[in-house]
C-alpha positions as CSV (number, residue, x, y, z in Angstrom):
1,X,0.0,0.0,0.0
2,X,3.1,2.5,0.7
3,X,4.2,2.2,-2.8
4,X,0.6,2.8,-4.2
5,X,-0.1,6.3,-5.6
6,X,-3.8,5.7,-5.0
7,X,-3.0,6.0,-1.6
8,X,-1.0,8.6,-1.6
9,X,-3.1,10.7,-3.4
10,X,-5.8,10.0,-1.0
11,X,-3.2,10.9,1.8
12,X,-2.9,14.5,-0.1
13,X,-6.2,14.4,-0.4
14,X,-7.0,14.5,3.3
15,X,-4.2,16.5,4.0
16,X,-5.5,19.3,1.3
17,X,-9.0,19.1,3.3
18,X,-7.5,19.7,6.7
19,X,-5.0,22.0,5.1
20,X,-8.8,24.4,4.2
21,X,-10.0,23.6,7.8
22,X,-6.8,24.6,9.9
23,X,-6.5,27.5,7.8
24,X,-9.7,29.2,7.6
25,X,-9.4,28.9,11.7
26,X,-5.9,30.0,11.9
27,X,-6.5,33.2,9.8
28,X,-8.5,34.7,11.4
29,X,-6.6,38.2,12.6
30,X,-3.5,37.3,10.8
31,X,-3.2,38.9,7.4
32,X,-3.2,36.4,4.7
33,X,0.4,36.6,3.4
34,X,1.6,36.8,6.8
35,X,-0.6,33.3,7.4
36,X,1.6,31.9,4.3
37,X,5.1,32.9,5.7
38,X,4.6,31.1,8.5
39,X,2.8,27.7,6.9
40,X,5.7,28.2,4.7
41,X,8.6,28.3,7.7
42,X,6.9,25.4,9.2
43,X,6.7,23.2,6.1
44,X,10.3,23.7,5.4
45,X,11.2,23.2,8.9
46,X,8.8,19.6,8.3
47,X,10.7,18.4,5.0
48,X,14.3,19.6,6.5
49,X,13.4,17.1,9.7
50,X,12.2,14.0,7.3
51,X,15.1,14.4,5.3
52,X,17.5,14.2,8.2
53,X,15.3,11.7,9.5
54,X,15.3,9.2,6.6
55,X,19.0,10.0,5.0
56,X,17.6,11.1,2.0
57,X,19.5,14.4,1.8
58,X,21.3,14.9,-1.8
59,X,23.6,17.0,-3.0
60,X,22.8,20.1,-4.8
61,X,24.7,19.2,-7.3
62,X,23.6,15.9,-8.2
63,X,20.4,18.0,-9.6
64,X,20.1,18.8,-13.1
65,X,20.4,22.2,-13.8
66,X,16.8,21.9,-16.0
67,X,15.1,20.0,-13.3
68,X,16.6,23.4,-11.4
69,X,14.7,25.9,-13.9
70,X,11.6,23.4,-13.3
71,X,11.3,22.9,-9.7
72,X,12.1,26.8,-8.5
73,X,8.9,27.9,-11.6
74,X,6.9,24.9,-10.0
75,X,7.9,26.9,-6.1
76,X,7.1,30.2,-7.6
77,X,3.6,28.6,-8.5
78,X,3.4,26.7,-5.0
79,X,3.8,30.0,-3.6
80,X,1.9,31.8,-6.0
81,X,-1.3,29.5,-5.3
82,X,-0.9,29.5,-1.5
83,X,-1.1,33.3,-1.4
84,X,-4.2,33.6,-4.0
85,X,-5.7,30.3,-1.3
86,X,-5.3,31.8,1.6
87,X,-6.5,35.3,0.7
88,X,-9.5,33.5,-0.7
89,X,-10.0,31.4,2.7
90,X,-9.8,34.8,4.2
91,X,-12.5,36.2,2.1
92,X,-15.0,33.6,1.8
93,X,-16.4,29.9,3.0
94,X,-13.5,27.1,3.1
95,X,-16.3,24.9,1.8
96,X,-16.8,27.4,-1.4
97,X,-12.9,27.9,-1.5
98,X,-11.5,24.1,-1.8
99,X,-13.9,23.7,-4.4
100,X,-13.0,26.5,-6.7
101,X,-9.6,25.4,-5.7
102,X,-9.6,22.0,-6.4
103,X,-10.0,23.1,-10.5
104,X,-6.6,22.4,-10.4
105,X,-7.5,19.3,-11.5
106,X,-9.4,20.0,-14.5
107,X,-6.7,22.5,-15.7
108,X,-3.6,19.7,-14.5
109,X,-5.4,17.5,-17.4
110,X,-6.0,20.2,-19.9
111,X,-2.1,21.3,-19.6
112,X,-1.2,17.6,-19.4
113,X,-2.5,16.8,-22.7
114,X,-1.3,20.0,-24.1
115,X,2.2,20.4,-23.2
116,X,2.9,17.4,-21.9
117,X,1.2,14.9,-24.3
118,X,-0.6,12.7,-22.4
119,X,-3.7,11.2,-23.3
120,X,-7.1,11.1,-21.6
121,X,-10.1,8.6,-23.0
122,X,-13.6,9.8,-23.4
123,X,-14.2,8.5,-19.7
124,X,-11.5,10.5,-18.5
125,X,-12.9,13.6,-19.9
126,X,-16.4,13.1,-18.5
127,X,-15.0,12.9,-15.3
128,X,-12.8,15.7,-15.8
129,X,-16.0,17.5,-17.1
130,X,-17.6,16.5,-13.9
131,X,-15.0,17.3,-11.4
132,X,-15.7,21.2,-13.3
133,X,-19.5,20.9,-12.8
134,X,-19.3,19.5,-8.9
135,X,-16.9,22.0,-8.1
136,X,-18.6,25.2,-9.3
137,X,-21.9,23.5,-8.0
138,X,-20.3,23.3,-4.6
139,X,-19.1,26.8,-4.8
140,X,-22.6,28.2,-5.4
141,X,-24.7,30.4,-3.0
């Protein structure tokens, strides 16, 4: 089960709905980038301890200077998305937020097919149609 990515994604998936929860109580008084600086210390301080903990420390070198370029644009978006989520929590409803959020999903496969090239089946794109219509359902007044 540890090496399933079923799993894990529901792991993330849990995660992402306490992640809404803690938040929307946490933020209250604290100004919303503020709010991010310090989620941000303390999940660096998280993934500096597991890496110590497990051994799985590398050297900065070993990483390809491309996979560089990729992974500090894919931090500038992390960081990006985490501002824009937590101003939204602090504007509206967690429960009308995480939805809107979660159209991630939908736009993951759109880019995946086109600059990746990966390739969804008719099924794949009713439920990616549906994921679209549940999620601005949910976010409805």
């Amino acid at each position: 089960m540890m090496s399933s990515w079923f799993f894990w994604a529901l792991l993330s998936a849990a995660f992402a709905a306490l992640t809404a929860i803690f938040a929307k109580v946490g933020i209250s008084g604290v100004n919303s980038d503020f709010a991010t600086f310090i989620r941000t210390i303390v999940i660096l301080l998280t993934i500096a301890f597991i890496l110590t903990a497990t051994g799985k420390w590398q050297p900065f070198g070993s990483v390809a200077p491309r996979s560089y370029v990729f992974l500090v644009l894919s931090g500038f978006a992390t960081g990006a998305s985490w501002l824009c989520y937590f101003r939204a929590l602090s504007l509206g409803d967690a429960a009308r937020v995480a939805p809107i959020d979660k159209l991630s999903v939908v736009l993951v496969a759109i880019f995946g097919v086109a600059f990746l090239g990966e390739t969804l089946s008719p099924r794949n794109w009713l439920g990616v149609l549906l994921i679209a219509s549940g999620a601005v359902l949910v976010a409805l007044r």
